[in-house]
N, C-alpha and C positions, 0 to 999 in steps of 0.2 A: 030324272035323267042322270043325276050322279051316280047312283049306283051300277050305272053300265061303262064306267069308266075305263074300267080292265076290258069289256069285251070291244070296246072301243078302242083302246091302245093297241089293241092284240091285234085288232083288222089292220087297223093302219102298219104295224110292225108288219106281219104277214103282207100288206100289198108293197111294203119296198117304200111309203112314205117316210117311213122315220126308223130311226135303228133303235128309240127309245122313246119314252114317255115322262114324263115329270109332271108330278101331283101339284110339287108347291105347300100350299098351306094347308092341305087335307093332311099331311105331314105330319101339323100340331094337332090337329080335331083326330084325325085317329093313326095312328102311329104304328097297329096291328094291321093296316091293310094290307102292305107288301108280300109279311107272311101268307095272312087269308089270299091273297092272290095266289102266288105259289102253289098254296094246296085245295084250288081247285075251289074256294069254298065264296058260296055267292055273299057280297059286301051286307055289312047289318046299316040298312038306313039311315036307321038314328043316331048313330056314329059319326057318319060324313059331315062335310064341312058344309057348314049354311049360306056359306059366302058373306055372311055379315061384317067381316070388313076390320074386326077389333085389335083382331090381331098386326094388323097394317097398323092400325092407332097406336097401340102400342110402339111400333117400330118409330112411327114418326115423332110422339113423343120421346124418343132417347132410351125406352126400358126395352128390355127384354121380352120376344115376342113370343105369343102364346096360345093356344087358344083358349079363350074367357068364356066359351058356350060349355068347351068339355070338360072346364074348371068348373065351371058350376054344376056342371050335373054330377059330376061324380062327388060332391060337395053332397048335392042331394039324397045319393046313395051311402054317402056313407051313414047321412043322416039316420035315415029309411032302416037301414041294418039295426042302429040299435034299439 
């Protein structure tokens, strides 16, 4: 279901419910969707936010908050490349 999140923002925007939409922590997990919205282009899945919640952890322990699913995977890829 996350990934219909822009065709969803966009209904409610078009029917007069809201003048805008805010993501929140899909912000940290993928940071290119704004754009990819913009240009028409359908969200990559496994980019989206998991909702698992880490990033809150972080918040409420005092550090800086992040997301720790798309730190690790691109951890992963960089791995991968070499």
């Amino acid at each position: 279901m996350r990934e219909y999140i822009p065709f969803a923002a966009a209904g409610e925007i078009l029917a007069g419910r809201c003048s805008m939409a805010g993501l929140g922590r899909m912000s940290f997990a993928y940071p290119e969707l704004p754009g990819e919205i913009l240009r028409n282009a359908v969200p990559n899945a496994n980019k989206l936010c998991t909702t698992c919640g880490q990033c809150a952890a972080l918040l409420r322990q005092g550090q800086p908050a992040r997301c720790v699913v798309r730190e690790n995977r691109l951890k992963k890829e960089r791995i991968d490349r070499k």
